[in-house]
C-alpha positions in Angstrom: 0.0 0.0 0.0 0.8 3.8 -0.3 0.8 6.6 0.9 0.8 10.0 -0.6 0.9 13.7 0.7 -0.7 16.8 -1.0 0.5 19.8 -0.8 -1.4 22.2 -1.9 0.2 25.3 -3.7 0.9 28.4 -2.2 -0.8 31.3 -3.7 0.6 34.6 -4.0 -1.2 37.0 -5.8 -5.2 37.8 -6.5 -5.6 38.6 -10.6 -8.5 40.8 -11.4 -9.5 40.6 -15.0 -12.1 42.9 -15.8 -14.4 41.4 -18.7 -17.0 44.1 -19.5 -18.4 46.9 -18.0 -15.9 50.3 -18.1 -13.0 48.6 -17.1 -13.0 45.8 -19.7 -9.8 44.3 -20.9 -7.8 45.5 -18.0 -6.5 43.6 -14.9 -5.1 44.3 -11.5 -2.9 42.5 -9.5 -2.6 42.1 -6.0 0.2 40.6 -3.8 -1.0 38.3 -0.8 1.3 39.4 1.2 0.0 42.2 3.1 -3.9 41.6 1.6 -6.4 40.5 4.1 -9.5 41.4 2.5 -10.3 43.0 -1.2 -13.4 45.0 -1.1 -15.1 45.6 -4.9 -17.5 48.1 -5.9 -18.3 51.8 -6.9 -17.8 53.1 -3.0 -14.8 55.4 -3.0 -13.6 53.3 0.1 -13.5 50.1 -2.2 -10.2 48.8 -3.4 -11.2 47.7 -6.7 -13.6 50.3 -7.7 -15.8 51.0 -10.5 -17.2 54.1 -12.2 -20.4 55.0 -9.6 -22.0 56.6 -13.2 -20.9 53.8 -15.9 -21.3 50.8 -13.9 -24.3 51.2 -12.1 -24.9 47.2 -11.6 -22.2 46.9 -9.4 -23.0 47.8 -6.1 -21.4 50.1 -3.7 -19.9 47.3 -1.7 -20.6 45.0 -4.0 -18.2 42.0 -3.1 -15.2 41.4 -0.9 -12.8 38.5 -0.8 -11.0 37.5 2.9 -8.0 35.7 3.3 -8.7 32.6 5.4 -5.8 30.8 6.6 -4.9 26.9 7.8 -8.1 25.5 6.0 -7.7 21.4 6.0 -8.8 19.6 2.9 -9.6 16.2 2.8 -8.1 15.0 0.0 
């Protein structure tokens, strides 16, 4: 019998590529290393944000990503 160990890979960036709406065809990076949390939407707060005029069917604080560490999997 054998045994095997997964490993899963280490991520170190978030890419943001922007599909449609008034920021289509670009993309943003951002490096995990000090990033706890990405918030996305038109608020001027908002890390990613979007034009409040142009893209009015995103949402102020329309989405926000967290960084959750030391999550098992049970592969």
């Amino acid at each position: 019998m054998a045994t095997a160990t997964y490993t899963s890979p280490t991520i170190t960036k978030i890419v943001l590529r922007h599909v449609s709406g008034s920021r289509v065809n670009q993309s943003e990076e951002f490096p995990l290393a000090h990033l706890n949390e990405l918030e996305i939407g038109r608020d001027a707060a908002c890390r990613v944000r979007y034009d409040p005029d142009r893209d009015d069917l995103v949402g102020r604080h329309h989405a926000k990503a967290s960084r959750v560490e030391n999550i098992q999997s049970s592969r």
